[in-house]
N, C-alpha and C positions, 0 to 999 in steps of 0.2 A: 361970639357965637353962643347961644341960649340954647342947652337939650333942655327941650321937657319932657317928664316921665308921666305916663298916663296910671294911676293907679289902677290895679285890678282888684277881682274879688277877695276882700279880707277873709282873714283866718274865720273869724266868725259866720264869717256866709256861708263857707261852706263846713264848717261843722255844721249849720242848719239845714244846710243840704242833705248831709249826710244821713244827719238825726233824720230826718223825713223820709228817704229810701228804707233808713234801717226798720222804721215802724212798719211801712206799709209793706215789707219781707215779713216782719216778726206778725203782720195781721193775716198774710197770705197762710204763714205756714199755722195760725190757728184757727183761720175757716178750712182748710184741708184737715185740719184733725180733728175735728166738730164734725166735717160732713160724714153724709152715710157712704159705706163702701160694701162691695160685694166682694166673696172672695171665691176669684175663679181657677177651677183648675184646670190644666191641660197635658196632656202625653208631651211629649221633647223625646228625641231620639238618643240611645247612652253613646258614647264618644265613638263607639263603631256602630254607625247608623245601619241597621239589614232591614230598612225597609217595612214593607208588609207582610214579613215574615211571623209566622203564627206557629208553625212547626219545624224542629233541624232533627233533618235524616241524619245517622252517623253511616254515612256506609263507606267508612274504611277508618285502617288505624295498623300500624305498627307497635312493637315492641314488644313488652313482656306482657305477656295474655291472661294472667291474672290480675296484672295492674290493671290492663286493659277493661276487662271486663266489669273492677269493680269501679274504674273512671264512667265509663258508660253507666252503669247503676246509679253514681251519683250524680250523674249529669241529668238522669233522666229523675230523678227524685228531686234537687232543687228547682226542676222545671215547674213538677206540679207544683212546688213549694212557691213560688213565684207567681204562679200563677200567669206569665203573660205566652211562654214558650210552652209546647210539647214535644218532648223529644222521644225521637222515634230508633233503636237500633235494626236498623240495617246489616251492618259490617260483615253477615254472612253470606251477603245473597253474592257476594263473585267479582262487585264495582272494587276496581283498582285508580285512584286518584293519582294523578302527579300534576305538582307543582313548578308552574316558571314564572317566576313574577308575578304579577299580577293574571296569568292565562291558568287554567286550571284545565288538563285534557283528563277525560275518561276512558276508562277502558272495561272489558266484560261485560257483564249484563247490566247495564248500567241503565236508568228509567231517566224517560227528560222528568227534571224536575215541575210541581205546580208554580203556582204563582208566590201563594204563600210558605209555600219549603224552599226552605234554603240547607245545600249539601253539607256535611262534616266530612273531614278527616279529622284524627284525633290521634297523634301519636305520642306514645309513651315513651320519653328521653332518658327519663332516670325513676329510680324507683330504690330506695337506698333509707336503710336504719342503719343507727351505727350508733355506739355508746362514746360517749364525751365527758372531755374531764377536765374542767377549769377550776381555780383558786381564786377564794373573794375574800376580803381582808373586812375583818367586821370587828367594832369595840364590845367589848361583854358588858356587864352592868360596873366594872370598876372602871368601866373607860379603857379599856388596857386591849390593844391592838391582838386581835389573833388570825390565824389564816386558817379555811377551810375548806375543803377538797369539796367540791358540786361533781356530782356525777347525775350523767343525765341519758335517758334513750332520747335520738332526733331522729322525727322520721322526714325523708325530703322525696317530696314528688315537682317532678320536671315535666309539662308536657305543650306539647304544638299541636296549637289547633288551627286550622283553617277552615273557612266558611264560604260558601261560593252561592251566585244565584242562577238562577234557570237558563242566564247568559254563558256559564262556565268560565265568569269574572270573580275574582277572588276577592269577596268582604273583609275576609282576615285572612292573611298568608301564614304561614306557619310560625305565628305569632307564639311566644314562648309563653306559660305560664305556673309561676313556680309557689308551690305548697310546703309549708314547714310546721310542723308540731314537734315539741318535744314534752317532758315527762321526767321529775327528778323518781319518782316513786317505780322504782325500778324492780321491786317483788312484784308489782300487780298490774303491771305496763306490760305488753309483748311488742313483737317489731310488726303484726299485723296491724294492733292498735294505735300506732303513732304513725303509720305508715296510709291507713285508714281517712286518721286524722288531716295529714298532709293532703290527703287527695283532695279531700273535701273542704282545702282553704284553697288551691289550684284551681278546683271548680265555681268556688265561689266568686274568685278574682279572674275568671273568665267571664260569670254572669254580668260581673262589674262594670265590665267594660260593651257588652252588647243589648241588654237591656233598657226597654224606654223607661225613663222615670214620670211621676208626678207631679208638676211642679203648680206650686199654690200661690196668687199674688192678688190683691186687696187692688179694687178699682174704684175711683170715686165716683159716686151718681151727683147729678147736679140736682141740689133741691130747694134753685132760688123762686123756681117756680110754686109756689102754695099750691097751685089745684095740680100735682103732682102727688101730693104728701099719700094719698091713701095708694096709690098707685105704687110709692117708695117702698110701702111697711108692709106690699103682697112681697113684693120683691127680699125683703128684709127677713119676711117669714119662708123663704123655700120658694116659694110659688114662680119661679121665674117665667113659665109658660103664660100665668093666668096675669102677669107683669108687662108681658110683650103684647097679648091681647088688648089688657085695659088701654097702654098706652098709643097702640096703633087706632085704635078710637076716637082715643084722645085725640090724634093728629088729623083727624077728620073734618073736627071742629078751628084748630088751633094750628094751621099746618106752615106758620114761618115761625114755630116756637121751636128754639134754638136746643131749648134744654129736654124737651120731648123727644128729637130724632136722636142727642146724646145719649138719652136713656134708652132708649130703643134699642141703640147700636152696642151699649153695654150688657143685654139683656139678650141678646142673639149673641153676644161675642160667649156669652156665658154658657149660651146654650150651644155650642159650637161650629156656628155658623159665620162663620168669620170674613166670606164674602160678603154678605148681606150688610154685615157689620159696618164693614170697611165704606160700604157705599154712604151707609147712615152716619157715619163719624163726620165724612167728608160735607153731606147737607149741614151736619150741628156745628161745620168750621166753618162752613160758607156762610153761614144764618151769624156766630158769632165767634173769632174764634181765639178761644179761650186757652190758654196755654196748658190746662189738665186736659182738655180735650184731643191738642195734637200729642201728648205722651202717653194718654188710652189706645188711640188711634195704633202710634207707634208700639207697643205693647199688644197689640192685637192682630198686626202684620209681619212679629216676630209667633206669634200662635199659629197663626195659618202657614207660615214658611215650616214650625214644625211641622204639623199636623200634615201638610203636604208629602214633607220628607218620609212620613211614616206609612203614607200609600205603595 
């Protein structure tokens, strides 16, 4: 009985296989770094999404009432600092908050919330200076091991906030957040000033968590088309409006140009119109579709999913 063995692809065939994928990756990824890109920004909601909330009422709060007092101060100073919230104190007109779960019931003279307010409670858990004393072993200039007594003021603020909307559904439950400053300079320190201190990193690590951010990300325009180019460099120069105009002209003439409805749909996605966008990406995949253009696309349907969330 005779086996015969059919030989297959030698070692060499496919290292020239390889070699050939590897080039035309290494050329893909140097026309993407060649071409022109725009860099768009967008709102994203911070990890506790409240919507389209533009101002928080505080109208309630427990604890110690001068903590109290100076938490709302500082809550409502890094608001304007921020710029995106304004916070409004309330906490004397009478509304009494309680918390079950996720349900938030009011009581007393309580106002239905607008669209854009969303309610506070704010209470103050701890509120505590206290002097500290640790030993830290340090070499001097002869190398020669010594110990040294650290004495410090720590000031520590604790506080639960909850956030609710015009539904009396809780955004934040009595979500903790806690402030620490301390101070080796203990002649020129008091326990107001690190106490102070503490609030105002409690509130900032409140902001942290409910605030929308910024976020910035480079899109590529297609510019294999030539009679685009002067079209590219309105765009390149700020002009994004007088970009979407030239180009929607353009497509008047030119209207199964692939690279045309791409830029279009880059140029609305920019200016924040991300339905429109989505429509135009979809013509520039159907016309040609190019694998930058379905990750625009997908990058411009995670913009709208925020920008939604933010209504």
């Amino acid at each position: 009985m005779i086996i015969t063995h059919e030989s297959g692809p030698t070692t060499e065939h496919w290292s020239r296989k390889h070699a050939a994928r590897l080039l035309l990756f290494i050329l893909a990824l140097l026309g993407a770094a060649c071409a022109p890109t725009l860099t768009l920004q967008s709102l994203e909601p911070g990890p506790v999404n409240l919507g389209g909330a533009t101002e928080l009422l505080i109208v309630d709060g427990q604890g110690r009432r001068s903590g109290r007092e100076l938490v709302f101060a500082e809550l409502e100073s890094q608001a304007r600092a921020g710029g995106h919230y304004r916070v409004v104190d309330q906490s004397e007109s009478g509304t009494r908050v309680d918390v079950a779960g996720r349900d938030v019931r009011l009581s007393g003279s309580a106002r239905r919330l607008k669209d854009d307010q969303r309610g506070m409670r704010v209470d103050v858990l701890e509120w505590i200076a206290d002097e500290r004393t640790r030993t830290e072993v340090r070499k001097d200039k002869k190398g020669v091991e010594q110990s040294y007594t650290i004495r410090t003021l720590e000031g520590r603020v604790l506080l639960a906030i909850t956030v609710f909307d015009q539904a009396n559904r809780a955004l934040l439950a009595e979500r903790e957040f806690e402030g620490i400053a301390a101070s080796t300079d203990l002649k020129n320190t008091s326990d107001d000033s690190v106490l102070r201190a503490a609030a105002k990193d409690a509130v900032a690590r409140f902001f942290g968590e409910v605030t929308p951010r910024t976020v910035a990300r480079k899109v590529q325009l297609d510019d294999s088309d030539k009679g685009q180019a002067t079209i590219i460099e309105t765009a390149k120069q700020g002009s994004i409006a007088q970009a979407r105009a030239d180009v929607q002209a353009y497509l008047k003439t030119h209207p199964q140009n692939a690279a045309a409805h791409y830029n279009l749909a880059v140029f609305l996605d920019a200016m924040g119109e991300h339905g429109a966008a989505l429509a135009s990406y979809d013509e520039a995949l159907r016309l040609a579709p190019k694998e930058f253009y379905r990750s625009s696309r997908a990058d411009c349907a995670r913009r709208k999913a925020a920008a939604d969330a933010l209504k």
